[in-house]
N, C-alpha and C positions, 0 to 999 in steps of 0.2 A: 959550233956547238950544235947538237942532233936536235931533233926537236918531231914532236908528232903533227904537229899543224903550224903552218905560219902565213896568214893571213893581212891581206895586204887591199887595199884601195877601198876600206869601207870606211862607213860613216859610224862611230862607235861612242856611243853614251854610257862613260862608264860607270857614273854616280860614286865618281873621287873627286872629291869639293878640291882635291890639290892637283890634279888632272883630268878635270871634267870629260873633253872631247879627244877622240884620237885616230887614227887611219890605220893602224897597223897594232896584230896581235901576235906573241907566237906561244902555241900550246905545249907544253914536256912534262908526260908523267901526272897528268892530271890537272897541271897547275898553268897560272900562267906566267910565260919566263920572260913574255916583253910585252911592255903596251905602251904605243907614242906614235913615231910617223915614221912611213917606211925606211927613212933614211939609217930609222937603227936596228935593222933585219938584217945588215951585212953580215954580222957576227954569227945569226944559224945559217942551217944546214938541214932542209928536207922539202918534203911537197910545198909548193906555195898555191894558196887557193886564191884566187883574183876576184872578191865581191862587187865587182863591177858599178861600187857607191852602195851595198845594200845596207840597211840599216843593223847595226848591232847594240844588243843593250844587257846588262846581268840578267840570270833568271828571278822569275817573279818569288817574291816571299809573301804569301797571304798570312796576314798575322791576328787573325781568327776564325777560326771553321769548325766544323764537326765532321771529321773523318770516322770519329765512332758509333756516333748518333746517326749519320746516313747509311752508315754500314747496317745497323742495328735494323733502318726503315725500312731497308732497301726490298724485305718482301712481306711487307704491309703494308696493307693499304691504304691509303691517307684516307677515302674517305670520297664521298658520291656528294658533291658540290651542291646545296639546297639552295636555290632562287623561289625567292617568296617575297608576299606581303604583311603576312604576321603569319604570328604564335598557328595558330589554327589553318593556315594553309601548309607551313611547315611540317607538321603533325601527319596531315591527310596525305603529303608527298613520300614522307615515311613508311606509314603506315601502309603504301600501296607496292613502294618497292620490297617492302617485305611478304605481301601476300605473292607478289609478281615470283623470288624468288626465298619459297621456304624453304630452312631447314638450316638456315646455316648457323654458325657457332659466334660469331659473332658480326654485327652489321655496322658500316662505320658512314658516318657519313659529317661533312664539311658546311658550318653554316653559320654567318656575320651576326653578328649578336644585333645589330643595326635593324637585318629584315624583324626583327620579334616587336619591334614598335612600342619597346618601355615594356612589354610583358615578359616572362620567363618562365623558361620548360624547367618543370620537374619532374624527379623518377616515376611518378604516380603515373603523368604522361605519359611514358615510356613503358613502364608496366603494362597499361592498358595495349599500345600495338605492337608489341614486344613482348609476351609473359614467358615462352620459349627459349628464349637465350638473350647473348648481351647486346644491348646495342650502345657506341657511344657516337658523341659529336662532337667534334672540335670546333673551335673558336677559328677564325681565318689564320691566325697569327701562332696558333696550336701552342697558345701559352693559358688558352681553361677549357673544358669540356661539361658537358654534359652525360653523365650514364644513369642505366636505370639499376634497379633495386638487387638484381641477379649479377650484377657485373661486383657492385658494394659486397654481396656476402661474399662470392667466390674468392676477391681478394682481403676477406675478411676486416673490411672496413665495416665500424660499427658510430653510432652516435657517441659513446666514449672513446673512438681516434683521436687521440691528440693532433693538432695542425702543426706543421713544421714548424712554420714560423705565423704567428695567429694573423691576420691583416694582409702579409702578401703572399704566402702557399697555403692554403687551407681548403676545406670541407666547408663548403657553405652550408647554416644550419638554421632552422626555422623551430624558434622554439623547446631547442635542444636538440631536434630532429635532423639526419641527414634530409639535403634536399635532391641532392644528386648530383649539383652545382659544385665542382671543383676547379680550384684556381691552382696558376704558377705550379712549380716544382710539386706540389703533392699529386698532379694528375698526370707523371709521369711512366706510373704505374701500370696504367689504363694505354697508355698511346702504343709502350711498349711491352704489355703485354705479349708473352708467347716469345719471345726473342733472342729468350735464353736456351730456348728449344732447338734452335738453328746449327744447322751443324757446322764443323769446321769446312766442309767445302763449301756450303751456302756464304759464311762470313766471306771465305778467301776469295770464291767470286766478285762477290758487292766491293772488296778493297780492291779486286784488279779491275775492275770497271775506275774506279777513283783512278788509281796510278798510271791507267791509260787516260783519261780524261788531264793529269796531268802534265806527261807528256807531252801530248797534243798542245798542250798550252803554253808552256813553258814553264809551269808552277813548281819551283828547286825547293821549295821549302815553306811550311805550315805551322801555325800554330793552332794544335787541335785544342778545342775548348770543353770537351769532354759529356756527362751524359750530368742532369743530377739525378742524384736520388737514387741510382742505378748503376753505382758504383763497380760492383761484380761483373756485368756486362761491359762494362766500358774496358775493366781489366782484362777482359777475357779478350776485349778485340786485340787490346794493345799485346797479347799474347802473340796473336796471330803475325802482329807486325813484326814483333820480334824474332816469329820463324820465317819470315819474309824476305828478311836485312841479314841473316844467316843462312840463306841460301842465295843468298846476292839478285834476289826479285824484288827490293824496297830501293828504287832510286830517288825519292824524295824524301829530303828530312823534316823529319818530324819532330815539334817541339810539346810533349805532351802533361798533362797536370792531374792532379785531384780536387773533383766536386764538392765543397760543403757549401749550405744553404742556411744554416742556423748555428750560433755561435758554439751552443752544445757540443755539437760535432767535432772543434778545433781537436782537442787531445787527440782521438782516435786518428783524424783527417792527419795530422802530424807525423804520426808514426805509420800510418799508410803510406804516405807521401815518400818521405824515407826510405822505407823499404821498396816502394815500386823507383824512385831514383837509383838504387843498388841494383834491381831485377833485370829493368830494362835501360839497360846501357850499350849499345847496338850502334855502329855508324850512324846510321842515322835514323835511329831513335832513343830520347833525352826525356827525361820527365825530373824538372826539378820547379814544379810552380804549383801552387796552390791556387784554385779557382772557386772564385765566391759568388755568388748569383744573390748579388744587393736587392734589386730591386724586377721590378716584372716588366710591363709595357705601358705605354699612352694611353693605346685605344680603349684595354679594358680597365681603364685609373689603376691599375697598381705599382706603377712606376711611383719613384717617391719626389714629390715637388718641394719645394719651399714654399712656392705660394699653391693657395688652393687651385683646385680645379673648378673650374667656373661653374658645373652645371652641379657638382656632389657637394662642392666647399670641401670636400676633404683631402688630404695630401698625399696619400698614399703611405708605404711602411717601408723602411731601409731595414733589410737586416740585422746592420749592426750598425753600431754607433759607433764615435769616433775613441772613444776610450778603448774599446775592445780592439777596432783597427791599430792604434796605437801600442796595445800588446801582444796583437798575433802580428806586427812588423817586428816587434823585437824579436819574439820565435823566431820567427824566418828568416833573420838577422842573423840570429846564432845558429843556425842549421844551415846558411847559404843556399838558400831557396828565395823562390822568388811571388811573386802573387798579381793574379790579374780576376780584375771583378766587372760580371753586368752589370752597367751603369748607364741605364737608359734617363733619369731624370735628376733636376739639377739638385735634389737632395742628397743622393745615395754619392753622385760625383763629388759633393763639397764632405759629407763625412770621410771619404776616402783622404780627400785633402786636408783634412783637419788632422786626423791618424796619422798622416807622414807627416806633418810638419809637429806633431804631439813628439814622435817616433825619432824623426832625427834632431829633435832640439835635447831627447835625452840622450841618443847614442853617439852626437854627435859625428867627427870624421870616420866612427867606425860603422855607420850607417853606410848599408850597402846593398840595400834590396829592390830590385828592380818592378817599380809597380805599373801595371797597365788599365786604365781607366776603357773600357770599350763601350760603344754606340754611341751617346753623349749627343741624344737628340732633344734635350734641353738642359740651356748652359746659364745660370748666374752671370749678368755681368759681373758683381765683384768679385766670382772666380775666375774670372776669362785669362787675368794674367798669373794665376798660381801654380799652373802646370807645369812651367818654362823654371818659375821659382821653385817647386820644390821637386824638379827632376821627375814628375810622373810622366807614364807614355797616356796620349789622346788616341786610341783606336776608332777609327770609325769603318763605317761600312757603306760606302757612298752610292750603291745602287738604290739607297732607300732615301738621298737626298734630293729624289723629285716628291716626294713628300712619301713614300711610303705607304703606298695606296692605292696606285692607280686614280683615273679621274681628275674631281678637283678634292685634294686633299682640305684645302686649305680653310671649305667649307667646315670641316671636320674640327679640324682644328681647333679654329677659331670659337665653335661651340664649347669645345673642351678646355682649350688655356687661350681662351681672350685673344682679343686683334691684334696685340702688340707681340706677345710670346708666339704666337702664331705668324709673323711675320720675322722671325729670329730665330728658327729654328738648325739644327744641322750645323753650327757655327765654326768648321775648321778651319778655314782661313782665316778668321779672326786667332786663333789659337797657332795655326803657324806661322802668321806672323806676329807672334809673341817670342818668339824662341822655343815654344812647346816643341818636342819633338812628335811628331804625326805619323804615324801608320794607318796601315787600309787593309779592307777584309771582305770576303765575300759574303760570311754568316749565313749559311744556309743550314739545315738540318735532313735535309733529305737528296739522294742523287738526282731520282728523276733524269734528264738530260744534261743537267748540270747547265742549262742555261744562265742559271742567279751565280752558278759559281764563276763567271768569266770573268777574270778580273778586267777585259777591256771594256766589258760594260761598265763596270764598275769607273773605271776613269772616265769615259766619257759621262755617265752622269755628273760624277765629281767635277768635272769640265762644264758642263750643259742646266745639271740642275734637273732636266725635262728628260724621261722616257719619252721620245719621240715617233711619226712613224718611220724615222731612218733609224730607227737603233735593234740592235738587234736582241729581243726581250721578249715576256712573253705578253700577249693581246689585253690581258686583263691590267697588268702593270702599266699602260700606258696612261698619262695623264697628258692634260690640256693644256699644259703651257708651263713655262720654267717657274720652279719653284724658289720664293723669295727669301732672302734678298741675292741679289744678282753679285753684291760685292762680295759673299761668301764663296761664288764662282775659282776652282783652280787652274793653271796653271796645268799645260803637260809635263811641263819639267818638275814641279809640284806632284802631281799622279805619278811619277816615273819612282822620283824618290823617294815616297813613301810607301813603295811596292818592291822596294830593293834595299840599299842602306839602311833605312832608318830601321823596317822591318829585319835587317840585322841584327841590329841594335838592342832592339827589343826583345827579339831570343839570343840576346847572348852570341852571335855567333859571326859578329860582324870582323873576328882575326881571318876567318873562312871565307866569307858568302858575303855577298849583298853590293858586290862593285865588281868591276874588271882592273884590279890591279896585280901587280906582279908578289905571286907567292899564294895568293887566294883558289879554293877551285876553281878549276875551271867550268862555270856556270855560266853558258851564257843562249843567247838566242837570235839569231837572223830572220829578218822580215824583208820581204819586195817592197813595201812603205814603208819610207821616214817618218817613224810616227812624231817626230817632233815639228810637220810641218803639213802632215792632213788635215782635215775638217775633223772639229771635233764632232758633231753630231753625224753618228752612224759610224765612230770611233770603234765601235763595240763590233763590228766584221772583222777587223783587222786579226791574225792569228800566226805563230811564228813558222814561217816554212821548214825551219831549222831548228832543233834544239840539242842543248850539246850540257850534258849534266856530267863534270869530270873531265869533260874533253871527249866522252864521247856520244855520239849521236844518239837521240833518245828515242826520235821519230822517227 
């Protein structure tokens, strides 16, 4: 039998639980037509490549990222980094880079709510070293901002803006009054402002910057997480991809969805959904999942808890609640669609579970919707084993399981949710070995060098716990020592599978992708390391010499 590749004396991690390991593959037509031990190569007929033992593994599936949102950033500027002591030394650093360079249209700049020492900037402030144009500031985590009073009118934000959702996106207000203070999804206005201006070569660059980046890496396949709030851009990009994958320039698949934020939204978001799953139907781009943004982050309390937060007592705010999850599943049930929601804290993750298990105790065996919990960096014990039980996916994102901060997080922490919750955070190996099924993601929002997107950083955190100085990251990220508890520690054969299979799985696309078995594409990737037997700390160098998307070479 002819065959276009038949490869012989490697080391091959296929991620098939019914033939894990193997020494010998043969490639034909895309696919692959043998994997086992050379002994069963007699049968082809074509070049034989001699891997000399090198490592072989399926290509990587990141199972959440923002390919459109980095797209989107890619020619804005995050923002001029403020190190300060407070409120009033922040101000004066402002205020000097603007005199330093007048005139421009809008001035951004990057700064830890932390340096402000309990105080806070408002427009007033801004006004004052600002009265000429916009200035804003993002929060480190660019989930709230700061702007002044000219940025508010221009996008016609007034003191009667409704908040998306009142408690976790909103318009902070003083007395009825904007303050300038913008949280979650409503400030996503502001970050992406002008974006929509960008031409179709500007997009198509920033996505060939992605598509090379993924190459290089091995990355076969994505699930983009999308933009909120900014719906029309996110489509516009997914435009792009789709003349991409029609001109045969899109070799990574794409698993793409639609943004809603507030329950309101559902009907519209529905029938949007629908119709962009009809539009963009492309080899390899899919858009059939619905994306909810439950809750916000830790750092600035709007992630939703069950128990309070230590220093506010308050809990934060979930979206939606469990009634409403339990009837946009049955939507999605009867439309065959799927849904995946940020779920950074242990409230918005237990309504999620409340909703499916609401959802399939009504629809019973005809319950069939694929749900995906992501981040899940604080977990309930008595939900730890409910994931496994009612079939949801646990996505996490493991370069942030050295605490997510740089430093010592844990100080952080601990002020925020107490010594015990603080010492429990990140818990996916409790959860895979529950039977949960587990994926991994790189979650980034901006290309930049695409360091955060590696996904072998990503494993060896998930290995290590510690941003070390052997790992390859960037200097701020670095923290002081492995982040607890050490039993939550994975597993390379753990990091493998849930960067492959499982993240099959979870898009739907595990007949195709996510193994080396016979009849699947031919996705895979050669390495000079065995990465099933290096150090894990400084795991994050490792990169594949080879990659072969279809069978054929990417790199």
């Amino acid at each position: 039998m002819g065959a276009s590749q038949i490869i012989k004396n490697a080391k091959i991690f296929t991620a098939d639980k019914d033939n894990p390991q193997a020494t010998a593959l043969v490639v034909k037509d895309g696919k692959f037509a043998y994997v086992g031990d050379e002994a069963g190569l007699a049968g082809f007929e074509g070049d034989i490549i001699d891997l000399g033992g090198r490592f072989v593994m399926p290509a990587i599936i990141d199972s959440h990222v923002h390919v459109t949102m980095g797209a989107a950033f890619e020619y804005t500027d995050m923002g001029t980094p403020i190190q300060c002591a407070s409120k009033a030394e922040a101000l004066e650093y402002m205020a000097e880079y603007i005199r330093n360079n007048p005139g421009l249209k809008c001035y951004r700049f990057v700064l830890e709510r932390k340096f402000l020492k309990g105080e806070d900037i408002v427009k007033e402030d801004l006004d004052e070293i600002c009265p000429d144009g916009d200035i804003v500031i993002m929060e480190g985590e660019a989930h709230s901002v700061w702007v002044n009073s000219s940025f508010l009118e221009r996008l016609g934000i007034t003191d009667d803006t409704p908040d998306p959702v009142p408690g976790l996106s909103y318009f902070v207000r003083k007395d009825g009054h904007l303050t300038g203070n913008v949280f979650e999804t409503a400030e996503m206005r502001f970050l992406l402002d002008g974006s929509m201006d960008l031409t179709d070569e500007q997009l198509d660059a920033a996505l060939m910057r992605w598509i090379d980046y993924s190459k290089e890496f091995g990355v076969g396949a994505v699930f983009d997480a999308g933009i909120p709030e900014c719906n029309p851009l996110h489509e516009r990009i997914y435009a792009r991809l789709r003349e991409f994958d029609r001109q045969g320039e899109l070799p990574v698949y794409i698993d793409g969805c639609y943004v809603v934020t507030a329950p309101a939204q559902v009907p519209e978001a529905l029938k949007e959904l629908k119709r962009l799953r009809r539009e963009c139907d492309t080899e390899h781009l899919k858009v059939h999942t619905l994306k909810i943004f439950m809750d916000g982050t830790l750092k600035i309390e709007t992630a939703a808890l069950v128990t309070p937060y230590e220093d506010t007592r308050t809990t934060g705010v979930a979206a939606f609640d469990k009634d409403q999850l339990a009837e946009l599943l049955m939507q999605l049930n009867e439309d065959g669609l799927d849904l995946h929601l940020h779920t950074v804290g242990e409230a918005a993750s237990r309504n999620v579970l409340d909703g499916v298990e609401l959802a399939r105790k009504a629809l019973g065996d005809r319950y069939r919707v694929k749900v995906t919990c992501a981040h899940l960096e604080i977990q309930d014990d008595a939900d730890l084993g409910r994931f496994a039980e009612l079939g949801v996916f646990a996505n996490y994102t493991p370069w942030w399981h050295a605490g997510n901060m740089g430093g010592n997080p844990y100080e952080t922490w601990r002020e925020l949710l107490g010594e015990k919750r603080a010492l429990s955070m990140y818990r996916c190996k409790s959860l895979w070995d529950s039977g949960a099924l587990v994926t991994w993601s790189s979650d980034d929002i901006h290309y930049a060098d695409f360091t955060t997107w590696n996904p072998y950083l990503c494993m060896e955190v998930g290995m290590t716990r510690w941003i070390s100085e052997k790992t390859n990251a960037n200097e701020w990220d670095r923290t002081i020592g492995a982040y607890p508890p050490a039993s939550e520690r994975m597993s390379v054969e753990e990091m493998l599978l849930g960067y492959t299979i499982n993240g099959a799985i979870q898009l739907g696309i595990e007949a195709s992708k996510g193994s080396i078995e016979v009849g699947k594409d031919a996705d895979f990737l050669v390495f000079d390391n065995d990465l099933l037997t290096v150090e894990p700390e400084g795991f994050s160098y490792n990169k594949p010499s080879e990659v072969y998307f279809c069978g054929k070479k990417a790199n």
